[in-house]
mmJSON file of the N, C-alpha and C atoms, coordinates in Angstrom:
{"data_MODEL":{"atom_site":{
"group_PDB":["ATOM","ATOM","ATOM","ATOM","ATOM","ATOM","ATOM","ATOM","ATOM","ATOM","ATOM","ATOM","ATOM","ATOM","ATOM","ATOM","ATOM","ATOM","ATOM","ATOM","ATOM","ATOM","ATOM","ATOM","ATOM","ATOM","ATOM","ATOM","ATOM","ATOM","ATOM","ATOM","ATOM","ATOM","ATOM","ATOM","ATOM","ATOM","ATOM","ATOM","ATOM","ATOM","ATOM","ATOM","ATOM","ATOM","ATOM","ATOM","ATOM","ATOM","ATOM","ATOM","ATOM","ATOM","ATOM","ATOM","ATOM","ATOM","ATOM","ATOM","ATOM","ATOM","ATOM","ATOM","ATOM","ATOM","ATOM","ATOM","ATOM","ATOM","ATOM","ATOM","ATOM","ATOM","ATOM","ATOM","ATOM","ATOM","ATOM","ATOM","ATOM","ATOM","ATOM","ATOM","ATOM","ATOM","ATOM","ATOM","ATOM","ATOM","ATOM","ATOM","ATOM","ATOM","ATOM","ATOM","ATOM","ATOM","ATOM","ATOM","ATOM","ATOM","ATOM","ATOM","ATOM","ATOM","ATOM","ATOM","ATOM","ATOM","ATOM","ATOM","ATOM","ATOM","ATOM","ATOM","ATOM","ATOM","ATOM","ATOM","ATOM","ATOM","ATOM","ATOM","ATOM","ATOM","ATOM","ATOM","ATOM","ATOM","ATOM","ATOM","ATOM","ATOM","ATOM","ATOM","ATOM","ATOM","ATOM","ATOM","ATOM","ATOM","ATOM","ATOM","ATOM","ATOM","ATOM","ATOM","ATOM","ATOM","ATOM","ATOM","ATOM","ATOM","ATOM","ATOM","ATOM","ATOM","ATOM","ATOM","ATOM","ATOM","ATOM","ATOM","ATOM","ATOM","ATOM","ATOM","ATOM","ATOM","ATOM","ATOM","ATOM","ATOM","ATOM","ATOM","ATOM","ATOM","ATOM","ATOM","ATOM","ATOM","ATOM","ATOM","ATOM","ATOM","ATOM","ATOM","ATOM","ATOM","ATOM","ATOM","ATOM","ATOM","ATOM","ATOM","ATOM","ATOM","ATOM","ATOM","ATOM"],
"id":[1,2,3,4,5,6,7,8,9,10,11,12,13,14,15,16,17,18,19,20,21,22,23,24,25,26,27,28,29,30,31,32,33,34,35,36,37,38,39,40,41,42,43,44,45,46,47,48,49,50,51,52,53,54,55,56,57,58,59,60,61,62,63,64,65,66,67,68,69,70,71,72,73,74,75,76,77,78,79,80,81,82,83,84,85,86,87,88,89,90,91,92,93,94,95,96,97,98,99,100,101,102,103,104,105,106,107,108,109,110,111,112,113,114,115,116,117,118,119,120,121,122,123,124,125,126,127,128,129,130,131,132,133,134,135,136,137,138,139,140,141,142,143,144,145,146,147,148,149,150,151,152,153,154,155,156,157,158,159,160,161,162,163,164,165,166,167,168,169,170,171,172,173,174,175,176,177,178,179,180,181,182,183,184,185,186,187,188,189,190,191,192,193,194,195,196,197,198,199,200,201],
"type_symbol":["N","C","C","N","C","C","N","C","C","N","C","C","N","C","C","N","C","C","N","C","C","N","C","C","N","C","C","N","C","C","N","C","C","N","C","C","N","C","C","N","C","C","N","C","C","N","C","C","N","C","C","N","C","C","N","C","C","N","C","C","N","C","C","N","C","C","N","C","C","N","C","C","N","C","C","N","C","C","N","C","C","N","C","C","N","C","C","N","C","C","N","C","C","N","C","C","N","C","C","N","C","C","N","C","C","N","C","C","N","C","C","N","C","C","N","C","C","N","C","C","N","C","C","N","C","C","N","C","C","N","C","C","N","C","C","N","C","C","N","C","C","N","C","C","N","C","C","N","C","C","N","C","C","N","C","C","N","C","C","N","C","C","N","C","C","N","C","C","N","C","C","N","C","C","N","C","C","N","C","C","N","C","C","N","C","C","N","C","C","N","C","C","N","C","C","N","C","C","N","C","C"],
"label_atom_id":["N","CA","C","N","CA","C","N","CA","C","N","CA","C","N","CA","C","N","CA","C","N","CA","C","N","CA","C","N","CA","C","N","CA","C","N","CA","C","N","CA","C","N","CA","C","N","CA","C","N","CA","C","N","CA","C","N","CA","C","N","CA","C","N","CA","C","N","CA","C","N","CA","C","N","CA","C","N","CA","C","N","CA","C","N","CA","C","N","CA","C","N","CA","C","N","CA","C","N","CA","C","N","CA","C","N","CA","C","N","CA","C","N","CA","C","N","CA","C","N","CA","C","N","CA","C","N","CA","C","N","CA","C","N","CA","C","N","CA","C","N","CA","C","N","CA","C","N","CA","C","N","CA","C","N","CA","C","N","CA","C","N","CA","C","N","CA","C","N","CA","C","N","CA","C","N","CA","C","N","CA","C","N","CA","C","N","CA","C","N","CA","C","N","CA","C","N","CA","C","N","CA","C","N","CA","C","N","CA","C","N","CA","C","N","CA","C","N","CA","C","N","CA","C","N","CA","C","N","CA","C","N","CA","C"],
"label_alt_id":[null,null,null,null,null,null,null,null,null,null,null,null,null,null,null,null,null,null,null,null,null,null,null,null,null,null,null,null,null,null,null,null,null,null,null,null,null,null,null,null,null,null,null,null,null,null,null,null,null,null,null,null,null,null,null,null,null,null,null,null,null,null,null,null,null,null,null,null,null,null,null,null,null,null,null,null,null,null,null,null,null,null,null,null,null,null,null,null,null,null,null,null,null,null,null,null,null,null,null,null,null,null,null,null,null,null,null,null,null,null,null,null,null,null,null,null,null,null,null,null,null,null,null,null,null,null,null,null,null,null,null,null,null,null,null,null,null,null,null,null,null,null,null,null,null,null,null,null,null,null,null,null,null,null,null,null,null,null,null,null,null,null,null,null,null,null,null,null,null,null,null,null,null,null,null,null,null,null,null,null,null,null,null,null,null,null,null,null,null,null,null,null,null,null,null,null,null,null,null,null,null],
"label_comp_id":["UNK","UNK","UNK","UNK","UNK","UNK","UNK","UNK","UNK","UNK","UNK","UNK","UNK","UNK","UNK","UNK","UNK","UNK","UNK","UNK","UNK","UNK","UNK","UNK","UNK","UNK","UNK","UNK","UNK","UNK","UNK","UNK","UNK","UNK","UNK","UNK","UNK","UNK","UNK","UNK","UNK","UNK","UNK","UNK","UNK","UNK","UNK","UNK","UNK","UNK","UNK","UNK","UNK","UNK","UNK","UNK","UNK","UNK","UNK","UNK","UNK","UNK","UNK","UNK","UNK","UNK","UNK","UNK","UNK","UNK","UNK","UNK","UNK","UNK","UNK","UNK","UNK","UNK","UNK","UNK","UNK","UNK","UNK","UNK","UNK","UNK","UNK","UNK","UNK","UNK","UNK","UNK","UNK","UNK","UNK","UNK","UNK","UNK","UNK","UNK","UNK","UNK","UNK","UNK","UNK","UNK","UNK","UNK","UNK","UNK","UNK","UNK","UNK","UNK","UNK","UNK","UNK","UNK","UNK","UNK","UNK","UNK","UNK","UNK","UNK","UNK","UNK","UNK","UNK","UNK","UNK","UNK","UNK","UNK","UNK","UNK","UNK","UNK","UNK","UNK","UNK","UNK","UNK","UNK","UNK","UNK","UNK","UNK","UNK","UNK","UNK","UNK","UNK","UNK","UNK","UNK","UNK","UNK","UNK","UNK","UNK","UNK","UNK","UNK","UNK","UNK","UNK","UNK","UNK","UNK","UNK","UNK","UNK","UNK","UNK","UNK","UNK","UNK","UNK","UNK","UNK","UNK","UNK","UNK","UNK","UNK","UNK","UNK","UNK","UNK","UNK","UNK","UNK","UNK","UNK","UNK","UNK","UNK","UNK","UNK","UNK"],
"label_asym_id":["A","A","A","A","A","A","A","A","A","A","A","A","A","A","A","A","A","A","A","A","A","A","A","A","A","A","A","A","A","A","A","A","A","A","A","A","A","A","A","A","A","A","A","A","A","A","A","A","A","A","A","A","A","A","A","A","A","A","A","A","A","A","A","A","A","A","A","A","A","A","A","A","A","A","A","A","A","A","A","A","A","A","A","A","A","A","A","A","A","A","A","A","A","A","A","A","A","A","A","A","A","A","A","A","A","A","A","A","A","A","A","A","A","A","A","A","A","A","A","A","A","A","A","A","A","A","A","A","A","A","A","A","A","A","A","A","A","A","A","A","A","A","A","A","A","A","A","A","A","A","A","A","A","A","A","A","A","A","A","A","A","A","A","A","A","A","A","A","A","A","A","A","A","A","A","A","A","A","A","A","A","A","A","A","A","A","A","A","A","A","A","A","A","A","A","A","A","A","A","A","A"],
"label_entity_id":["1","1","1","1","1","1","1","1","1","1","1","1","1","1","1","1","1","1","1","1","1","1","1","1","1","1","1","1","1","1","1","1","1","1","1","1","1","1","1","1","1","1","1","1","1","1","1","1","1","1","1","1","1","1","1","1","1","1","1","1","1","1","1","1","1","1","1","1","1","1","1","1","1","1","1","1","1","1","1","1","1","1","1","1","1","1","1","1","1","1","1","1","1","1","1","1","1","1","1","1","1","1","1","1","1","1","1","1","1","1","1","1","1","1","1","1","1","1","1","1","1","1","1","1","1","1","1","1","1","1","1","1","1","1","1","1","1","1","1","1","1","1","1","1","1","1","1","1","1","1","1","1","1","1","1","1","1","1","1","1","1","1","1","1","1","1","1","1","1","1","1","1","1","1","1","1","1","1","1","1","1","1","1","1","1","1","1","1","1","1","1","1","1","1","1","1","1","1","1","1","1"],
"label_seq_id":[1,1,1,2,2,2,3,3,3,4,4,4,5,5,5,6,6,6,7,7,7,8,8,8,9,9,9,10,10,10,11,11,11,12,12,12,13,13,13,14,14,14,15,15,15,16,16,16,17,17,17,18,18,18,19,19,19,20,20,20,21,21,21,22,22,22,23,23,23,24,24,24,25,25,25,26,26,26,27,27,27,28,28,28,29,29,29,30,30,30,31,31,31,32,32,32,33,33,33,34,34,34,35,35,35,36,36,36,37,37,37,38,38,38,39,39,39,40,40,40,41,41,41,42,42,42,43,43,43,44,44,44,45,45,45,46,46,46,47,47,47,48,48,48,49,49,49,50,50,50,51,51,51,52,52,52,53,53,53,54,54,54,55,55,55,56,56,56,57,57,57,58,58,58,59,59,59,60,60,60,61,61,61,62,62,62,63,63,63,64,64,64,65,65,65,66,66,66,67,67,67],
"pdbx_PDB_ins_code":[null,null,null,null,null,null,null,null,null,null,null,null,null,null,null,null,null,null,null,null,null,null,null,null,null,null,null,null,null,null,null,null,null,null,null,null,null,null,null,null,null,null,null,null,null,null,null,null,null,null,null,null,null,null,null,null,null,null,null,null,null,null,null,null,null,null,null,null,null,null,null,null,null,null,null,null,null,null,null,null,null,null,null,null,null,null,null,null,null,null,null,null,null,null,null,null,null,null,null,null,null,null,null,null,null,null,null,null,null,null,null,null,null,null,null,null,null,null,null,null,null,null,null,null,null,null,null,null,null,null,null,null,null,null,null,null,null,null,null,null,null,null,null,null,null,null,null,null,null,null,null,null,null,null,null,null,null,null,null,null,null,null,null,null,null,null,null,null,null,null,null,null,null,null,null,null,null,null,null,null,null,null,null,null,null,null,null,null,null,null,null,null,null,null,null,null,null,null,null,null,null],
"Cartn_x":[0.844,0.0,0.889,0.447,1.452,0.891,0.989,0.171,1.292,0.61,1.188,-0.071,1.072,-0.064,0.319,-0.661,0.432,1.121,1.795,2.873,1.841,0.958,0.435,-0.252,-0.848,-1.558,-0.149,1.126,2.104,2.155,2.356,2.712,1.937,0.261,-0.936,-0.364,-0.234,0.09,0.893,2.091,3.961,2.875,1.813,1.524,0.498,-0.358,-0.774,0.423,1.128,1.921,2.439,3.079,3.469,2.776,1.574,0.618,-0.014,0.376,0.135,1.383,2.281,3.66,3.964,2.996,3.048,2.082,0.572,-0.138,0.267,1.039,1.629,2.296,3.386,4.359,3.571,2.959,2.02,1.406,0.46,-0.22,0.62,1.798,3.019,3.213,3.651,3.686,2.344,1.626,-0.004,0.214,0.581,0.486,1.154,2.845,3.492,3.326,2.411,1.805,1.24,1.783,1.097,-0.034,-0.507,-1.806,-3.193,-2.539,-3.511,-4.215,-5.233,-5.972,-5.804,-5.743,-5.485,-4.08,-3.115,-1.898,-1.287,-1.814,-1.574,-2.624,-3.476,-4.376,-3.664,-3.407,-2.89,-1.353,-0.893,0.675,0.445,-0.988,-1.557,-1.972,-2.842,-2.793,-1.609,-0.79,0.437,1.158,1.153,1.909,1.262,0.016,-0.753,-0.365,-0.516,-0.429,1.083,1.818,2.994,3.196,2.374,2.837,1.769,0.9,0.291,0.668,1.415,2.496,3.524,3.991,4.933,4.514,3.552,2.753,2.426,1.949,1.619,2.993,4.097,5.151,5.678,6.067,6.541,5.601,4.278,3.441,3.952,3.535,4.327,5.527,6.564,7.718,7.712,6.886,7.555,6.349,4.794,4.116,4.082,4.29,4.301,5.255,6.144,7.443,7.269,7.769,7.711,8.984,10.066,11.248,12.523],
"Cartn_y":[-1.171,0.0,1.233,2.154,3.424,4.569,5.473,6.98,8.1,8.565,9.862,10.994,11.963,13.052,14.207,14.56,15.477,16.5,17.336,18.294,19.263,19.667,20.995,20.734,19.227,19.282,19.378,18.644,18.949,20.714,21.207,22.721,23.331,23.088,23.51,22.765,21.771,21.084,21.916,22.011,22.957,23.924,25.131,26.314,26.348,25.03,25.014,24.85,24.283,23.869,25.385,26.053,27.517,28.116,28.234,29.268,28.693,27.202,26.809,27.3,27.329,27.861,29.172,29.86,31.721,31.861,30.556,30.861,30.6,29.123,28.128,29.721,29.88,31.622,32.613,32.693,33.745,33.673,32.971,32.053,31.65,31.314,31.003,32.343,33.363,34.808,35.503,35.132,35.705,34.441,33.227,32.678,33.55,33.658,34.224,36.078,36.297,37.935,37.728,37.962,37.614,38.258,39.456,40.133,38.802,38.228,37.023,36.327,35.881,34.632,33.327,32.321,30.996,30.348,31.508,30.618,29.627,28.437,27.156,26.482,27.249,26.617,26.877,28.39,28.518,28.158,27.661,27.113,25.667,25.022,23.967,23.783,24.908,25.552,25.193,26.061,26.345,25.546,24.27,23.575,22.298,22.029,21.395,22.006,23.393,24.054,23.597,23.466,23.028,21.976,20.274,19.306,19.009,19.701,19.621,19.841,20.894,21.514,20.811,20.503,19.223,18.091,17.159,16.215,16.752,17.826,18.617,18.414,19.049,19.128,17.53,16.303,15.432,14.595,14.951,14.201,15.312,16.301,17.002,16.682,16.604,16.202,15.254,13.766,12.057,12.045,12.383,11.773,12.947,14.351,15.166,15.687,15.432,15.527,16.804,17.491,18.764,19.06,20.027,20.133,19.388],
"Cartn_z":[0.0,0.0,0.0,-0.611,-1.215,-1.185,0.306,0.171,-0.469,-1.044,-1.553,-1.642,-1.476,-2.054,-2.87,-3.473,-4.593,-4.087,-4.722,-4.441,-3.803,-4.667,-4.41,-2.784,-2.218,-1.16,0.075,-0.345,0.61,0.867,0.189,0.31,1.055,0.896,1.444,3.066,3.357,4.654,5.584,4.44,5.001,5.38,4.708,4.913,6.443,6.538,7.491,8.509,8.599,9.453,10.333,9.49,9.582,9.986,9.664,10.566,12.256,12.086,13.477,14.269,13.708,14.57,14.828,14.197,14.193,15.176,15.029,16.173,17.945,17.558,18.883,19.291,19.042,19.202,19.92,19.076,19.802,20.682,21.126,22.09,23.155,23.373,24.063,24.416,23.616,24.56,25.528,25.023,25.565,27.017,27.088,28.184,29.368,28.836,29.975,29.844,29.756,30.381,31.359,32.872,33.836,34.142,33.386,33.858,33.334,32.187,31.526,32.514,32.452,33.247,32.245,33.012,31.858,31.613,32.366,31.579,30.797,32.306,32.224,30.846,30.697,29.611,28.304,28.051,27.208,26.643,27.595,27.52,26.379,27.334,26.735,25.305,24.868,23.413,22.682,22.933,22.271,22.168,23.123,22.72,21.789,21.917,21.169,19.603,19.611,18.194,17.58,18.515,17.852,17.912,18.616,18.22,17.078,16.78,15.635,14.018,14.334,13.597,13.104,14.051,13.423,12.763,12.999,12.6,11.208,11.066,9.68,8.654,9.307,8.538,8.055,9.343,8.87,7.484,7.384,6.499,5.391,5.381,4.007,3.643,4.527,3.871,3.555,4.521,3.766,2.534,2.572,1.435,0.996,0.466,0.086,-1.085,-0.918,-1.443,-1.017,-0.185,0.361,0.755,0.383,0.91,0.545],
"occupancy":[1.0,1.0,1.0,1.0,1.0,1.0,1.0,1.0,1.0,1.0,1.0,1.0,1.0,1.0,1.0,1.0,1.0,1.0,1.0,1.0,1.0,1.0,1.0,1.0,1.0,1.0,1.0,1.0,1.0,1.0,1.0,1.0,1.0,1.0,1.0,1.0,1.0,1.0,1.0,1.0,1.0,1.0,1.0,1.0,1.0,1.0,1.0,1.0,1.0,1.0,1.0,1.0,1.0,1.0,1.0,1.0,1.0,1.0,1.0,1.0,1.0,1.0,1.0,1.0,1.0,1.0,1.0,1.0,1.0,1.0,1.0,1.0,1.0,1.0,1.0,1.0,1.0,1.0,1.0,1.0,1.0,1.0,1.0,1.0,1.0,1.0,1.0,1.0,1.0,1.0,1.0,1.0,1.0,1.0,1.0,1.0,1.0,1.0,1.0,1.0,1.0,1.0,1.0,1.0,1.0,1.0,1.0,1.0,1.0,1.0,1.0,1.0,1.0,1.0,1.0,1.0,1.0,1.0,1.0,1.0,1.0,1.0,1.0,1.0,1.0,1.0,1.0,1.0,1.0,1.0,1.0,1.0,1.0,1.0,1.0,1.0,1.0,1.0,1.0,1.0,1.0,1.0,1.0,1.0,1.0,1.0,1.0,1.0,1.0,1.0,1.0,1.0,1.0,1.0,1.0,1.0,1.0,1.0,1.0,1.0,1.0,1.0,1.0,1.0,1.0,1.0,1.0,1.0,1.0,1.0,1.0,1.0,1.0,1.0,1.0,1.0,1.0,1.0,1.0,1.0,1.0,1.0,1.0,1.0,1.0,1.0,1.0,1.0,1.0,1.0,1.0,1.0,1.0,1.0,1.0,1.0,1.0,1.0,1.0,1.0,1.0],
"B_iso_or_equiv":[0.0,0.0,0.0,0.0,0.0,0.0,0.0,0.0,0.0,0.0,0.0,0.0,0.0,0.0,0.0,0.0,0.0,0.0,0.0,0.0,0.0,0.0,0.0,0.0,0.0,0.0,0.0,0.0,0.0,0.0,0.0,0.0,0.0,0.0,0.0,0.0,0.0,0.0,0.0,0.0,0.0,0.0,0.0,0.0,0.0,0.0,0.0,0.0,0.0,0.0,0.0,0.0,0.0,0.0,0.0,0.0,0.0,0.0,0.0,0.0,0.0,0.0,0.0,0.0,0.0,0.0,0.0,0.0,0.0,0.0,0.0,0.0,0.0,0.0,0.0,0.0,0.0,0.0,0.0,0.0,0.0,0.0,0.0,0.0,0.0,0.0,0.0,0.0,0.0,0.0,0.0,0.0,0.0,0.0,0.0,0.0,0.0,0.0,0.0,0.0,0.0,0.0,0.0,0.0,0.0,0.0,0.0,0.0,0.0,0.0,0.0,0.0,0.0,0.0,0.0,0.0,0.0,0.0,0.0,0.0,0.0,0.0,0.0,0.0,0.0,0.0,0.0,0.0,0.0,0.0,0.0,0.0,0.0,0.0,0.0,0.0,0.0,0.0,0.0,0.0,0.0,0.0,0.0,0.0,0.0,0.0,0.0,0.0,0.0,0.0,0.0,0.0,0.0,0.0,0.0,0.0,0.0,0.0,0.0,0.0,0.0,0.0,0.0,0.0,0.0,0.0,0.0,0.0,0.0,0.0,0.0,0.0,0.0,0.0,0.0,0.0,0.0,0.0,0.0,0.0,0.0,0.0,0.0,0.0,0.0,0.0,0.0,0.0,0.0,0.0,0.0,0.0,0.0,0.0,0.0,0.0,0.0,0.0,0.0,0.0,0.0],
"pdbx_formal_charge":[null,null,null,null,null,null,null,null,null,null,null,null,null,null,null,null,null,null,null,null,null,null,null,null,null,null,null,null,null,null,null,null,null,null,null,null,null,null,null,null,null,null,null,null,null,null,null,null,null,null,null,null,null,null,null,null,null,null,null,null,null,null,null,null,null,null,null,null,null,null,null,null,null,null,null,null,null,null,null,null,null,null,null,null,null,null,null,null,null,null,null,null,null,null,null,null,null,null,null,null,null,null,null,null,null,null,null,null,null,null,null,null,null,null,null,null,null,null,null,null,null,null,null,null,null,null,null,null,null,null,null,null,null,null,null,null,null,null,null,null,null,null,null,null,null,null,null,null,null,null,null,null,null,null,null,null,null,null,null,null,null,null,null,null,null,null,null,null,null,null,null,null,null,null,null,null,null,null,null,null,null,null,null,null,null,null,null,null,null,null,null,null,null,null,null,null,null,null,null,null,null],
"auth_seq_id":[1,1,1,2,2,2,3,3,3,4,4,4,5,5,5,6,6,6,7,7,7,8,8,8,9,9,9,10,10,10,11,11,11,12,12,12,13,13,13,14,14,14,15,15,15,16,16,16,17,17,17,18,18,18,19,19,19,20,20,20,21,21,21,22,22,22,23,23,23,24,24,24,25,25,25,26,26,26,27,27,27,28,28,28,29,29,29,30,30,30,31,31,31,32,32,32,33,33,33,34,34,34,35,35,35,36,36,36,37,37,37,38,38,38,39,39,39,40,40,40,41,41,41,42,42,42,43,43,43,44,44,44,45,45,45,46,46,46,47,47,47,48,48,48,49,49,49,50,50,50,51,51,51,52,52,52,53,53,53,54,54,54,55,55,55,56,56,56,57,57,57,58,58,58,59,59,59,60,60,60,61,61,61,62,62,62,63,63,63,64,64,64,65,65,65,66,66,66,67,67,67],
"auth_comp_id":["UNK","UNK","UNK","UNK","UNK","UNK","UNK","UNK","UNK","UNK","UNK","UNK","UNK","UNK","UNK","UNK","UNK","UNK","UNK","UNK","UNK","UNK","UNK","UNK","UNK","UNK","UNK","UNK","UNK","UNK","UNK","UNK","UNK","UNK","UNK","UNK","UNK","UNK","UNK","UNK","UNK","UNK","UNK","UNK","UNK","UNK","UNK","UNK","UNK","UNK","UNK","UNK","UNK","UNK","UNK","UNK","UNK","UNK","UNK","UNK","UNK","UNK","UNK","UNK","UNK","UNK","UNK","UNK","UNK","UNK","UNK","UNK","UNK","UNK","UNK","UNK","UNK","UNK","UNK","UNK","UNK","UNK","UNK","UNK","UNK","UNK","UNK","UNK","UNK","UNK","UNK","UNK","UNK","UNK","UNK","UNK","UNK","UNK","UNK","UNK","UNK","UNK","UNK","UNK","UNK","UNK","UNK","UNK","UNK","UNK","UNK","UNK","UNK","UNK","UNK","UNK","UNK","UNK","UNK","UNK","UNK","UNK","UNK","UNK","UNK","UNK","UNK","UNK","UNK","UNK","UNK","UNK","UNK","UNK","UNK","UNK","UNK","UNK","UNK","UNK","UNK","UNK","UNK","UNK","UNK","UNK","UNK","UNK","UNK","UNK","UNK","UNK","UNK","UNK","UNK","UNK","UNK","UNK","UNK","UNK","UNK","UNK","UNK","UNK","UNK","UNK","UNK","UNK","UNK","UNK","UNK","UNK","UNK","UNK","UNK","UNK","UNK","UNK","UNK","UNK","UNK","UNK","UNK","UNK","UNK","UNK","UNK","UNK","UNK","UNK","UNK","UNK","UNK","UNK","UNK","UNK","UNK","UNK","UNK","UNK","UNK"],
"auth_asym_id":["A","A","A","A","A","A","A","A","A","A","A","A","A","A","A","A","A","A","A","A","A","A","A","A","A","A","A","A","A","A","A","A","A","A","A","A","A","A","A","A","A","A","A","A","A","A","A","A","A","A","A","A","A","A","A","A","A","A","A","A","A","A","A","A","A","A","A","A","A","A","A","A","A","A","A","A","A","A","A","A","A","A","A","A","A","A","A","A","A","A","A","A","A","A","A","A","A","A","A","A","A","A","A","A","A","A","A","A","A","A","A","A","A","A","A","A","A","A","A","A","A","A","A","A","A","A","A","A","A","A","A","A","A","A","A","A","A","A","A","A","A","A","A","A","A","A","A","A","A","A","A","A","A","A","A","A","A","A","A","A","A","A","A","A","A","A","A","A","A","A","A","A","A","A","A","A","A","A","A","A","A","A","A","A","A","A","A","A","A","A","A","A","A","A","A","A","A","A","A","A","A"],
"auth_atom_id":["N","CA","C","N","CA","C","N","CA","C","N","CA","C","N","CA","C","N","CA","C","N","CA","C","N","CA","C","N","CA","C","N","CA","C","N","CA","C","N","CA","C","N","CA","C","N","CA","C","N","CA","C","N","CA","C","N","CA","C","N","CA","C","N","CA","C","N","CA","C","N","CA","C","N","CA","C","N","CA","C","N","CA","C","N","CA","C","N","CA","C","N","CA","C","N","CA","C","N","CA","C","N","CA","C","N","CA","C","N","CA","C","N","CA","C","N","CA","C","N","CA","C","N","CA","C","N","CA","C","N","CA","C","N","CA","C","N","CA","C","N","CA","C","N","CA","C","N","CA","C","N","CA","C","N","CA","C","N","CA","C","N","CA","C","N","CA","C","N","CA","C","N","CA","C","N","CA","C","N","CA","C","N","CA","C","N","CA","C","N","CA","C","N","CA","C","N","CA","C","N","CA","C","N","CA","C","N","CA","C","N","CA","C","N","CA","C","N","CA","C","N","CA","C","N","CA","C","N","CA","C","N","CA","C"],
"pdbx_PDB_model_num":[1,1,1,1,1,1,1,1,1,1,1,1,1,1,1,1,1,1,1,1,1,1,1,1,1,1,1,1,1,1,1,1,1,1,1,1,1,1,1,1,1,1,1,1,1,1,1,1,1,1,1,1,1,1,1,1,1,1,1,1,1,1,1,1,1,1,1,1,1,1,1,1,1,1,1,1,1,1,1,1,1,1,1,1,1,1,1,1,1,1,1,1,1,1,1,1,1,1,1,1,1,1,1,1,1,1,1,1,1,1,1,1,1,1,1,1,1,1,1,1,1,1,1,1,1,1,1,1,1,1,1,1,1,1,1,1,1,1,1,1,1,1,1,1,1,1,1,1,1,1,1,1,1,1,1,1,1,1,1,1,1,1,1,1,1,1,1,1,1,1,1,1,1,1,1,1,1,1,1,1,1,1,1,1,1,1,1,1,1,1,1,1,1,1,1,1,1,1,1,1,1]
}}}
């Protein structure tokens, strides 16, 4: 059995990937503002956003041909 996916859906993947990591970033600074309520939630966010992120990227790069 043989997944692939075309070029153009890897790129779309890489692009999601990137904007989860601009959001994870951001979201990660908004945690540590201590006037914030939530911290700990939002630490949680952010880091979700970035192991999501990654998961995004490694499928673009192996069935994607991405990179």
């Amino acid at each position: 059995m043989s997944l692939a996916l075309a070029h153009h859906t890897g790129l779309i993947l890489a692009q999601v990937a990137g904007l989860l990591l601009v959001f994870g970033g951001v979201w990660l600074v908004a945690a540590q503002v201590t006037r914030l309520r939530h911290s700990t939630a939002r630490t949680v966010v952010a880091g979700a956003a970035f192991a999501a992120a990654g998961v995004l990227l490694i499928i673009a790069v192996h069935w994607g041909h991405v990179g």
